[in-house]
PAVO-231537 format. One line per 4 residues: number of its first residue (from 0); for each residue x, y, z of C-alpha. Coordinates in nm, 3 decimals. Example, Ala and Ser with C-alpha at 12.3 -4.5 7.8 and 13.67 -1.06 7.14 Angstrom:
BEGIN
0	1.230,-0.450,0.780 ~ 1.367,-0.106,0.714
***
This chain:
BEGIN
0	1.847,-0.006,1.729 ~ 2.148,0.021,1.497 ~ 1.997,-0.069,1.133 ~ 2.348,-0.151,1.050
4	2.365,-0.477,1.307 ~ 2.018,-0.614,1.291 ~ 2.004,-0.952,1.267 ~ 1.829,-1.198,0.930
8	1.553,-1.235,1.163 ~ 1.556,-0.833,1.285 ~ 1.539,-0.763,0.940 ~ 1.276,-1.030,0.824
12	1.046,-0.844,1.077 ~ 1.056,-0.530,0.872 ~ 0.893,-0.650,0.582 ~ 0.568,-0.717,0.760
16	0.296,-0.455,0.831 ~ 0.038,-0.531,0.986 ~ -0.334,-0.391,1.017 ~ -0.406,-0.175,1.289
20	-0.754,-0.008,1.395 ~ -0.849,0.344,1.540 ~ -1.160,0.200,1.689 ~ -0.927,-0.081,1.878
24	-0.949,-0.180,2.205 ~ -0.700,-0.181,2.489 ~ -0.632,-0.550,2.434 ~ -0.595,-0.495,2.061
28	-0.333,-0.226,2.098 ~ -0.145,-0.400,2.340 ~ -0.118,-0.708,2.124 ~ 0.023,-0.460,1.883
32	0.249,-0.307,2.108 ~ 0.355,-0.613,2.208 ~ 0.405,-0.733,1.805 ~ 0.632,-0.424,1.710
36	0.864,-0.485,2.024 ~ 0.909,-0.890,2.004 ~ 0.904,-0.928,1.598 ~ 1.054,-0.579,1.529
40	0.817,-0.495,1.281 ~ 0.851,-0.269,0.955 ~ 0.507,-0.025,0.969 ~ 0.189,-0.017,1.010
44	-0.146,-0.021,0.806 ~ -0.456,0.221,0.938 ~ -0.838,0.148,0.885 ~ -1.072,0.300,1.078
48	-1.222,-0.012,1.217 ~ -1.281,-0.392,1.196 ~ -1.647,-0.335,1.116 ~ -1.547,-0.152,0.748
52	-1.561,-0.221,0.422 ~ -1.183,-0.259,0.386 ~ -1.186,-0.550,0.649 ~ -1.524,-0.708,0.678
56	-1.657,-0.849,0.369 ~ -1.902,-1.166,0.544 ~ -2.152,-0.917,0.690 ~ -2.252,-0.563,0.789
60	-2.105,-0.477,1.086 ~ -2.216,-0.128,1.242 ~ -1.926,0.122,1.208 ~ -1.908,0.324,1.477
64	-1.871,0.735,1.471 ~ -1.628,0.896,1.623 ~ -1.546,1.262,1.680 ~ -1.257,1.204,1.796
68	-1.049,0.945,1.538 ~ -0.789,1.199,1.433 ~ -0.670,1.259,1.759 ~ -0.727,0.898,1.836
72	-0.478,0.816,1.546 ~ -0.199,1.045,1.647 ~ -0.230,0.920,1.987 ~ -0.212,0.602,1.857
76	0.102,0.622,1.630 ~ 0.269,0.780,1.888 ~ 0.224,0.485,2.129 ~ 0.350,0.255,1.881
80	0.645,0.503,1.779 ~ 0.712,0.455,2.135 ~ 0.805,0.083,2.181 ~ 0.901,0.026,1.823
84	1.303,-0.107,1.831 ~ 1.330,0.035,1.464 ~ 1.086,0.349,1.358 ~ 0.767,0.267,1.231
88	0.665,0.382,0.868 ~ 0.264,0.476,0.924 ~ 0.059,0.376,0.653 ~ -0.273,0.418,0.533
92	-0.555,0.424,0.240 ~ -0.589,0.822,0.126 ~ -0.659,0.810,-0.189 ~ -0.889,1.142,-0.120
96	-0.745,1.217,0.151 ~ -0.753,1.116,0.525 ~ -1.092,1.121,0.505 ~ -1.080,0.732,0.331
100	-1.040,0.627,0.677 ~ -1.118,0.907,0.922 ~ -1.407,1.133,1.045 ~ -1.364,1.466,1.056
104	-1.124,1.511,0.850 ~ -1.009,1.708,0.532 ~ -1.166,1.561,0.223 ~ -1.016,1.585,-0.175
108	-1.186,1.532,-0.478 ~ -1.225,1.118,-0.615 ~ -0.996,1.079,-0.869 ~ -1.236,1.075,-1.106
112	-1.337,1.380,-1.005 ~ -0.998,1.493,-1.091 ~ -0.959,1.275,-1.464 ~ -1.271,1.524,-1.545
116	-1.006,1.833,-1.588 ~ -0.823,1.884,-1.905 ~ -0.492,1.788,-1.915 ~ -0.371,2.157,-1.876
120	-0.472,2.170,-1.498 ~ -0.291,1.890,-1.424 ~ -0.082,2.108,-1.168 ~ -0.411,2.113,-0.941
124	-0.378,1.756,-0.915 ~ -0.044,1.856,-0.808 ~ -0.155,2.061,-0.494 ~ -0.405,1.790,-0.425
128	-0.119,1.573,-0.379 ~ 0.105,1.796,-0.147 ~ -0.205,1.924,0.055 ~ -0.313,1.547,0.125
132	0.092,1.485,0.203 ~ 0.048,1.725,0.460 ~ -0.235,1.601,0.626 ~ -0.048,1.266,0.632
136	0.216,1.430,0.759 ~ 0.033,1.615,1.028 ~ -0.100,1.274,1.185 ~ 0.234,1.117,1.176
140	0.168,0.904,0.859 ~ 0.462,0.899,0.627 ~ 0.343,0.623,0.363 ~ 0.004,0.672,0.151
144	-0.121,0.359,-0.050 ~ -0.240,0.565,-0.325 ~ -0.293,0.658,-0.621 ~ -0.468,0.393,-0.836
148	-0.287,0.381,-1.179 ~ -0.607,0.155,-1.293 ~ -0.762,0.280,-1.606 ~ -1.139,0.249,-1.541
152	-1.163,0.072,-1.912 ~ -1.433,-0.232,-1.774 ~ -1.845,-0.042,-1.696 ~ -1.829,-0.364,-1.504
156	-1.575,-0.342,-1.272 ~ -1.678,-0.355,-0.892 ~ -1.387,-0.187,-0.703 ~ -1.194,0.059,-0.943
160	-1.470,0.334,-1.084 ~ -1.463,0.630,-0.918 ~ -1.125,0.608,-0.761 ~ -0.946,0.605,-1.080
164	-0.858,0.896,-1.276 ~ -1.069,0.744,-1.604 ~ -1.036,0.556,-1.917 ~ -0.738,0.773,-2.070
168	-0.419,0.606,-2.034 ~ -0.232,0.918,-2.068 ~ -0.432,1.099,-1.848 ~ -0.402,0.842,-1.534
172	-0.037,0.826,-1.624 ~ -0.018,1.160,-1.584 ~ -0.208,1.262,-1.284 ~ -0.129,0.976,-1.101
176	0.268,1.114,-1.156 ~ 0.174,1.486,-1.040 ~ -0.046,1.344,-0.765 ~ 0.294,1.149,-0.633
180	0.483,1.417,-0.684 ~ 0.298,1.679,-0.503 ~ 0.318,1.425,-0.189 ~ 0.675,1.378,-0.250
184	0.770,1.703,-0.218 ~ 0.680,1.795,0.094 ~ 0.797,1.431,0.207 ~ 0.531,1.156,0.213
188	0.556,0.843,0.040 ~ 0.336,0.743,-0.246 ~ 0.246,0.402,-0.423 ~ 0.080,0.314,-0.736
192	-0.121,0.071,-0.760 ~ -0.288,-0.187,-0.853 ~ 0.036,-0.372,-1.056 ~ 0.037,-0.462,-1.343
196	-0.358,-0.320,-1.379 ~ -0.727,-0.368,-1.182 ~ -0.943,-0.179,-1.444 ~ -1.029,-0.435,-1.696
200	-1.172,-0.670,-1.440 ~ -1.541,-0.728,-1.361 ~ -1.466,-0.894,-0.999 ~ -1.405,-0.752,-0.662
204	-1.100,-0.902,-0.569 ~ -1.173,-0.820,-0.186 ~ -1.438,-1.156,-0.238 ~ -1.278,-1.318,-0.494
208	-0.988,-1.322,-0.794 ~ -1.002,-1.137,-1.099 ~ -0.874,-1.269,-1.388 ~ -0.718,-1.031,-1.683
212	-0.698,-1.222,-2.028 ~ -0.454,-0.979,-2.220 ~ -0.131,-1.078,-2.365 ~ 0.183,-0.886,-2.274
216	0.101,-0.699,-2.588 ~ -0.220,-0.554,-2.505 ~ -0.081,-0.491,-2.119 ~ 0.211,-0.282,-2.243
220	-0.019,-0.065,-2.480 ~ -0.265,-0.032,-2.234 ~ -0.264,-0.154,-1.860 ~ 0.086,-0.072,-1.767
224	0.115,0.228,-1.929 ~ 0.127,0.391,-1.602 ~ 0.333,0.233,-1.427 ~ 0.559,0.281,-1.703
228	0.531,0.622,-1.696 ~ 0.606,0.615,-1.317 ~ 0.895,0.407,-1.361 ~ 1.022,0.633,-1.578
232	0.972,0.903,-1.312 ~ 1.136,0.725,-1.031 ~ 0.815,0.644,-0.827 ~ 0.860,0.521,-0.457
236	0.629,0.230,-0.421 ~ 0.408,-0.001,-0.645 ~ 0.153,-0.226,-0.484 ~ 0.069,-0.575,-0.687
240	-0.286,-0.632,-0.743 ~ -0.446,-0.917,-0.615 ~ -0.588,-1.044,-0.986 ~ -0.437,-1.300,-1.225
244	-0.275,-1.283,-1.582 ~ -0.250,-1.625,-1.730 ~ -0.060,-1.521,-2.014 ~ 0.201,-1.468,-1.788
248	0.189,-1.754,-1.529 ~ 0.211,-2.037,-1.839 ~ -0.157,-2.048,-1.840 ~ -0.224,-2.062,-1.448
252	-0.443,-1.837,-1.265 ~ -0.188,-1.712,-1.006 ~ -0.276,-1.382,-0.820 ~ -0.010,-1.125,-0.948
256	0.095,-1.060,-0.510 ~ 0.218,-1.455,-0.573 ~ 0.382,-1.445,-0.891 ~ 0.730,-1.390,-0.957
260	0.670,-1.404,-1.293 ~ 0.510,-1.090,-1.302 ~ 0.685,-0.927,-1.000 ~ 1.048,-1.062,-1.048
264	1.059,-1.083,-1.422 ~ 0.819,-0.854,-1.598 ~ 0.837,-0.561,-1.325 ~ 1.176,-0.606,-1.187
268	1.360,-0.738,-1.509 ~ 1.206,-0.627,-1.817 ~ 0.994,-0.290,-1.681 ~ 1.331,-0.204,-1.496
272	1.207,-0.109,-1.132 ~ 1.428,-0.103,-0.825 ~ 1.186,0.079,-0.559 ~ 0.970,-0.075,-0.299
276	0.719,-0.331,-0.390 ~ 0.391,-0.389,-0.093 ~ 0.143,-0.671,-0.156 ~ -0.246,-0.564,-0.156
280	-0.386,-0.653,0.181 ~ -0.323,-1.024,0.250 ~ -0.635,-1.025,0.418 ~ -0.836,-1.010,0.088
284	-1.016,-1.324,0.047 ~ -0.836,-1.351,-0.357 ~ -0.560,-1.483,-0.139 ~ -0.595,-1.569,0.194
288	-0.791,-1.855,0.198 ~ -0.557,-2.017,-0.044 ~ -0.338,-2.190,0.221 ~ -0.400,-2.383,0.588
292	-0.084,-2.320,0.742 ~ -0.022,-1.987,0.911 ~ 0.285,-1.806,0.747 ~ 0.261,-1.991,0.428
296	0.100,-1.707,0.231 ~ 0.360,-1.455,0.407 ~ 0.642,-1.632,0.253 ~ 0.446,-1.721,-0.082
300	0.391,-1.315,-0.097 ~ 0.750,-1.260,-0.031 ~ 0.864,-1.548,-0.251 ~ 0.707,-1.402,-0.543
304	0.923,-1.102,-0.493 ~ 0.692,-0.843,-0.231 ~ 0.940,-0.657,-0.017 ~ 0.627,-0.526,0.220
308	0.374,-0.780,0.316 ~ 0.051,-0.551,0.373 ~ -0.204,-0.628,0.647 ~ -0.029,-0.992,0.654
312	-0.207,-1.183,0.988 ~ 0.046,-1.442,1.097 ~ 0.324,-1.223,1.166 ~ 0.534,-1.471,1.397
316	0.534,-1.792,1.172 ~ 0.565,-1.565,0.853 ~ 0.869,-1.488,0.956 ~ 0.967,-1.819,1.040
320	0.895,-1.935,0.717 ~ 1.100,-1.679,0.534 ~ 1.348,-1.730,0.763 ~ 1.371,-2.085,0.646
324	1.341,-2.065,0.291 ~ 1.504,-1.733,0.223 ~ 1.862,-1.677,0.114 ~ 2.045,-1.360,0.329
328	2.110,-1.178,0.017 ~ 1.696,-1.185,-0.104 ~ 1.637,-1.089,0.272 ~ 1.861,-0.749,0.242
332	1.761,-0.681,-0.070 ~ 1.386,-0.630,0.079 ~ 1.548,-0.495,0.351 ~ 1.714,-0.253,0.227
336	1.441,-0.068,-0.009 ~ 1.254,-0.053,0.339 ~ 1.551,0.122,0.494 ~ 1.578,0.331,0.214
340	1.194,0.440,0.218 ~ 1.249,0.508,0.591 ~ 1.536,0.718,0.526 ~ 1.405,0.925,0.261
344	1.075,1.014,0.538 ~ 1.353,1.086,0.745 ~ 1.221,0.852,1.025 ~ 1.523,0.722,1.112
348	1.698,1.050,1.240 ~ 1.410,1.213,1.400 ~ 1.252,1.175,1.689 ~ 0.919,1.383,1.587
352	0.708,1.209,1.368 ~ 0.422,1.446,1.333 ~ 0.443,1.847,1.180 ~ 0.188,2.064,1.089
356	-0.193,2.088,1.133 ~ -0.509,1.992,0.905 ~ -0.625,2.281,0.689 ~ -0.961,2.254,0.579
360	-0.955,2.622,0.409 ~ -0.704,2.503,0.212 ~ -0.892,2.206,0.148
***
């Protein structure tokens, strides 16, 4: 497809990616298949399965094993590859590496594992970074939803703990910065996350919504530190947090993923940032059980000023509904970060979307 002549509604299909399982079956991947060629869709989300953590939050489900689920993975991205009008950009959780989501698989330190070094061996969290990349990159994944840029500042908190890199502002700035950069360099998109900051919380906001009662004072000295800091280092990606900040929703207790108050004004206006902007997963329970009709909380999410609309589940009438209520120049702006992204994992000129092999001894 020529990305130059794509039409509003072409375009509007980018922004969505939608959830997609290794453990699948044939029906489920042809629904996909059939998704990606109709709606022209933007990427692609990996879990392992619709019996884990990530997706099932009502009961426990038995995960099934597999010894097979890389293979099954790069089989499966190359299917979709296959039938998708524009390239696909392949995401997933590996915030220690692919093994987040995958058996069998290479597996890096928790990033508290990490925080524990002293800030002179911050250029191991470097090579953590670029060997992780290259996993990615060896599967055919180009985008990794990680690192957390949470400071683990709340004993209480349900979600965050281990997977941030502790209760040192500078220190999470800082390894969360060499940990992008170390995927960035060998050409794998990174994201920080969760805007504008998950660690004070005491609630998981996979069940419900967290609320954060700082002012913009106490966020700037503390919470967004980070993401300051990766601003300032030209970051590809930040993913809002599904958690609200009254202070800055006039007193309301809006999830940040619905807020343009703290997505168009504070992060966009006053913190200065032009790169791509992905919702948490609208499947998270914070948010999606907020509204009956299907597509509503697509164009809410994008409304609010999310350019990529992560694990969103009414794909067809989300993008009739941003279709509707959009202007054409809001549409290419999200439209054309996503381009961008695509063409800096050079996805759009290649025809090979996997290189390399896992290396465990590296590991």
């Amino acid at each position: 497809m020529n990305i130059t002549a794509q039409t509003l509604k072409q375009k509007v299909g980018q922004f969505f990616f939608p959830a997609v399982f290794i453990n699948d079956t044939e029906e489920n991947i042809q629904e996909t298949e059939r998704l990606i060629k109709e709606h022209n869709i933007g990427g692609l989300t990996f879990f392992h399965s619709r019996a884990s953590a990530a997706t099932n939050y009502e009961s426990k489900k038995k995960i099934v094993f597999n010894d097979d689920s890389y293979q099954k993975i790069k089989d499966l991205i190359v299917r979709y590859q296959k039938v998708a009008p524009t390239p696909l950009l392949i995401s997933i959780d590996a915030e220690w590496g692919l093994a987040m989501r995958i058996e069998k698989t290479p597996q890096y330190p928790y990033a508290i594992t990490l925080g524990a070094l002293p800030e002179n061996k911050s250029a191991l969290v470097y090579e953590v970074g670029k060997q992780i990349g290259l996993d990615l990159k060896a599967a055919g994944i180009q985008y990794n939803l990680s690192p957390l840029a949470d400071i683990n500042n709340n004993p209480n908190n349900p979600v965050i703990g281990y997977r941030s890199f502790g209760e040192n502002k500078e220190k999470v700035a800082n390894f969360a910065v060499e940990y992008l950069k170390g995927m960035s360099d060998v050409g794998v998109l990174g994201c920080l996350k969760h805007f504008p900051g998950h660690g004070n919380t005491n609630v998981d906001s996979h069940l419900g919504l967290p609320i954060l009662n700082e002012t913009l004072e106490e966020l700037m000295a503390n919470e967004l530190y980070p993401f300051i800091k990766g601003i300032e280092n030209n970051i590809d990606s930040i993913m809002i947090g599904h958690l609200a900040v009254p202070s800055l929703n006039d007193g309301k207790n809006t999830s940040a993923t619905l807020s343009k108050p703290i997505i168009e004004t504070l992060l966009r206006e006053q913190l200065g940032y032009d790169g791509l902007v992905i919702s948490d997963a609208l499947n998270m329970h914070s948010v999606s059980k907020l509204y009956e009709t299907k597509g509503e909380l697509e164009w809410e999410a994008f409304n609010a000023g999310n350019d990529v609309l992560c694990f969103a589940e009414n794909v067809p009438e989300g993008i009739e509904a941003i279709l509707k209520n959009a202007s054409p120049k809001r549409i290419d702006e999200s439209f054309n970060r996503i381009m961008k992204a695509k063409e800096k994992v050079g996805i759009l000129s290649e025809n090979n979307f996997t290189s390399g092999t896992l290396d465990f001894e590296k590991t």
